[in-house]
C-alpha positions in Angstrom: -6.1 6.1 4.8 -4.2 5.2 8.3 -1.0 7.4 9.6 2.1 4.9 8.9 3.2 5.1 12.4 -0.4 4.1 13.6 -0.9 0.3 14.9 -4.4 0.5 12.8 -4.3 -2.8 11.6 -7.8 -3.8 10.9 -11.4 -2.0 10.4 -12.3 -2.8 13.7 -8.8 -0.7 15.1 -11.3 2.5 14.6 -12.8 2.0 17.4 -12.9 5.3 19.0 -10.3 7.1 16.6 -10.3 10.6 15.4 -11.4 9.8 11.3 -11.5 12.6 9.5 -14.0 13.8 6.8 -15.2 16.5 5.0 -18.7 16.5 6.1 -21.1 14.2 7.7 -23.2 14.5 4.5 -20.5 13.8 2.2 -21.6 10.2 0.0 -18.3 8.4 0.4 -18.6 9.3 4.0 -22.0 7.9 3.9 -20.9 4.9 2.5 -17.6 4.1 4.4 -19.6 4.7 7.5 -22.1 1.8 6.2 -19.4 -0.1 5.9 -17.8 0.1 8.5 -20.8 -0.8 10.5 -22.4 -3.6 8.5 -19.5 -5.2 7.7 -16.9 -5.0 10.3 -19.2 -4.1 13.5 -18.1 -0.5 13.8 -21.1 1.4 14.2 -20.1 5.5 13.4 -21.1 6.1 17.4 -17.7 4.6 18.5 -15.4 7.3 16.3 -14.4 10.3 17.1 -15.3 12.3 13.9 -13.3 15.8 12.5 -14.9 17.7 9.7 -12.8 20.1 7.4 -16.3 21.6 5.4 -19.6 22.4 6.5 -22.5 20.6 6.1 -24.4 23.3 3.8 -27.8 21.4 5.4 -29.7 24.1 6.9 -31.4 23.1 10.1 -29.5 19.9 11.0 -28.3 19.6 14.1 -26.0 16.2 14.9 -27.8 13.4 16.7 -26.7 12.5 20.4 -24.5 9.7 19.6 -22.9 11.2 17.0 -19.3 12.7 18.2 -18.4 15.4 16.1 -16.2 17.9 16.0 -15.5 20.9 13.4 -11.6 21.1 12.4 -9.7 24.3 13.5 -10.1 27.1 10.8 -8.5 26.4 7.7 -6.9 23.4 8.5 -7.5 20.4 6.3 -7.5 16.6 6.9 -4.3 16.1 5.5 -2.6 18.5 7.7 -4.2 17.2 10.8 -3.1 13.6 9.8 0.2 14.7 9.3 0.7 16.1 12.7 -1.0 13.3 14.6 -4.0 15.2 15.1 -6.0 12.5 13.1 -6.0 9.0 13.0 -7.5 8.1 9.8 -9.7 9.9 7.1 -11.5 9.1 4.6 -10.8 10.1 1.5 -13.5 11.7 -1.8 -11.0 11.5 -4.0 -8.2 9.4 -3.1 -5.2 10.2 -6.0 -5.1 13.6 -5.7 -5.3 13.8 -1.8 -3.4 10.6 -1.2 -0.4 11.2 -3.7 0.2 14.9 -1.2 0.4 13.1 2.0 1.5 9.4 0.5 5.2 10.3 3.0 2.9 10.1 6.4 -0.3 7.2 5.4 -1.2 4.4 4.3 -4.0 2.1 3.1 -5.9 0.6 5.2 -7.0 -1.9 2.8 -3.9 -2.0 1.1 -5.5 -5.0 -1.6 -9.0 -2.4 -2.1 -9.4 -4.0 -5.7 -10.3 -6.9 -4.7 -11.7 -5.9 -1.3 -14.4 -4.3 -3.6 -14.5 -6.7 -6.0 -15.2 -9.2 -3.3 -17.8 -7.0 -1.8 -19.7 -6.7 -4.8 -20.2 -10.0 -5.8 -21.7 -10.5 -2.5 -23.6 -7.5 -1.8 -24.3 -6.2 -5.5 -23.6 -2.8 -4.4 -22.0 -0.6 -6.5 -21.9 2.5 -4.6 -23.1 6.1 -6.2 -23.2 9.0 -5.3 -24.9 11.8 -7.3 -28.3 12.6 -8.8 -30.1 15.2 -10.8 -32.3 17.9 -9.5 -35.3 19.0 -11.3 -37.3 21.9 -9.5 -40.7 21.3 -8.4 -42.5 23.8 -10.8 -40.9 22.5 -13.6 -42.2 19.0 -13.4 -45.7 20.5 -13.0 -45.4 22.2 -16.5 -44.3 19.2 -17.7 -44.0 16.2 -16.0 -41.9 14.5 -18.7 -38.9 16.5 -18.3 -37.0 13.9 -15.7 -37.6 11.0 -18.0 -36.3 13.1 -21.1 -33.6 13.7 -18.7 -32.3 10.5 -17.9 -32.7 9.3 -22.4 -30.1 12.3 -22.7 -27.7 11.1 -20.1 -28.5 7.3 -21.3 -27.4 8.5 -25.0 -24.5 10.4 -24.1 -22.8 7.4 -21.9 -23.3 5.1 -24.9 -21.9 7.6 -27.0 -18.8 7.4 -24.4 -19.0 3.8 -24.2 -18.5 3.6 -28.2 -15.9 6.2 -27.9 -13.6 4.3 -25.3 -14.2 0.7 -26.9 -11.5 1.8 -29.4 -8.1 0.6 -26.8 -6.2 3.6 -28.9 -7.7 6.1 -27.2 -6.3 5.6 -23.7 -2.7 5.6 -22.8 -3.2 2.7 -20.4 -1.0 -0.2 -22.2 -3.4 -2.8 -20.5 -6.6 -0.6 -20.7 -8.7 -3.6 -22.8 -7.8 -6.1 -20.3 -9.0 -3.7 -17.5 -12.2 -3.2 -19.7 -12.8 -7.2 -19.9 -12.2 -7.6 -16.1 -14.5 -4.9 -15.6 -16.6 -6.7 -17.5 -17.0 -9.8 -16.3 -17.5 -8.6 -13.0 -19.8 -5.6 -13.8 -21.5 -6.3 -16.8 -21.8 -4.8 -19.7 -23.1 -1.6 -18.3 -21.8 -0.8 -14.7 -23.3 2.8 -14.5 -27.1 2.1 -14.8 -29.6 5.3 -14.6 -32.8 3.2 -14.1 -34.5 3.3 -10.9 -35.0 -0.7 -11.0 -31.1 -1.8 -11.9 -30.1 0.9 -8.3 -32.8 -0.7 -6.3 -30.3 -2.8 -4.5 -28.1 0.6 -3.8 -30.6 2.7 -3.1 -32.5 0.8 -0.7 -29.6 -0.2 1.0 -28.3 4.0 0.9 -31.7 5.1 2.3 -31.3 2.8 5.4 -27.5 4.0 6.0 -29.3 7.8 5.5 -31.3 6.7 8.6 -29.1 4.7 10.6 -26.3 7.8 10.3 -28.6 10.3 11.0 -28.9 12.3 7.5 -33.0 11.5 7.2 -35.1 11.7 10.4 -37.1 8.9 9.3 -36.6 6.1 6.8 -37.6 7.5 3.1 -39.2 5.8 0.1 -37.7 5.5 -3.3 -41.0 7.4 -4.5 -40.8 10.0 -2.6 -37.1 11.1 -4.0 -37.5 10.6 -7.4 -39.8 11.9 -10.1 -42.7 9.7 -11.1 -42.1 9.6 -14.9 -38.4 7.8 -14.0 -39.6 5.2 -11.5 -40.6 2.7 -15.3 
């Protein structure tokens, strides 16, 4: 999201803007950031970053060509936008943030459907986000736990797949159409769990991780996940 009054036309426009976020660690940041630099040539070394959260990473300390600052205490993104003091942010959840400050930005993408439509069928990234934890010391009692894990997740989305293929059930008047779009486009099943069918993704996350500064060296999909869901 871009102030309306901004001449930010274009991703390449952020070059050496204040962007605000709510934490160098945040995922969307993450990606966004990747992005911007693989994509549209805007490495995250030529903004000027503002963070309204902490980082909650104990330890890390920002590398040298990362420019970032901390916003004032308790102000948030979208006050900062709407006095100037920020030129863009990016948003975690964009309807709930953007529908309280929709009077003072914009999109930048204005047509982001089929931006990231377009960018999936080229790249076959489909960005994510979150993961489960499974303490240490309960693998080694039993090393099984992660894989029985991911089955109960598997079941229950199937059970929510079954639930939402009856059209009644949303209020959306077009909601199978969306469905079959989605479809076409993402298959059958666009929120996989297996290690192999996020390869693509999590490759390409672990090198952004690096690149931006979140991993001190380049990690392995081994090392991050627990051997019995690797199959």
């Amino acid at each position: 999201m871009v102030r309306l009054d901004s001449d930010i036309a274009r991703p390449e426009d952020l070059r050496g803007r204040r962007v605000g976020v709510h934490a160098h660690f945040n995922p969307i940041a993450l990606w966004i950031r990747g992005v911007l630099q693989h994509e549209f040539g805007v490495p995250p070394s030529l903004i000027r970053w503002v963070a309204d959260g902490a980082e909650q990473v104990a330890g890390w300390s920002p590398p040298p060509w990362l420019r970032i600052e901390r916003a004032p205490a308790g102000r948030k993104m979208q006050s900062l936008l709407a006095t100037g003091e920020l030129d863009a942010q990016i948003l975690s959840d964009s309807g709930a943030d953007a529908s309280a400050i929709n009077k003072a930005v914009r999109r930048l993408w204005p047509n982001y459907r089929e931006v990231e439509a377009d960018y999936y069928r080229r790249t076959g990234i489909f960005p994510i986000r979150h993961v489960v934890v499974v303490k240490d010391e309960v693998l080694q009692r039993d090393p099984e736990v992660a894989a029985h894990l991911v089955r109960v997740f598997e079941d229950a989305k199937q059970h929510a797949y079954r639930y939402w293929a009856d059209h009644r059930r949303s209020y959306l008047a077009w909601f199978g159409a969306e469905q079959e779009e989605e479809r076409a486009l993402l298959g059958a099943d666009p929120w996989p769990y297996s290690i192999d069918q996020n390869r693509v993704v999590l490759e390409t996350l672990l090198d952004y991780a690096v690149e931006q500064g979140l991993t001190e060296r380049r990690l392995d999909i081994k090392e991050i996940f627990a051997p019995s869901t690797l199959d």
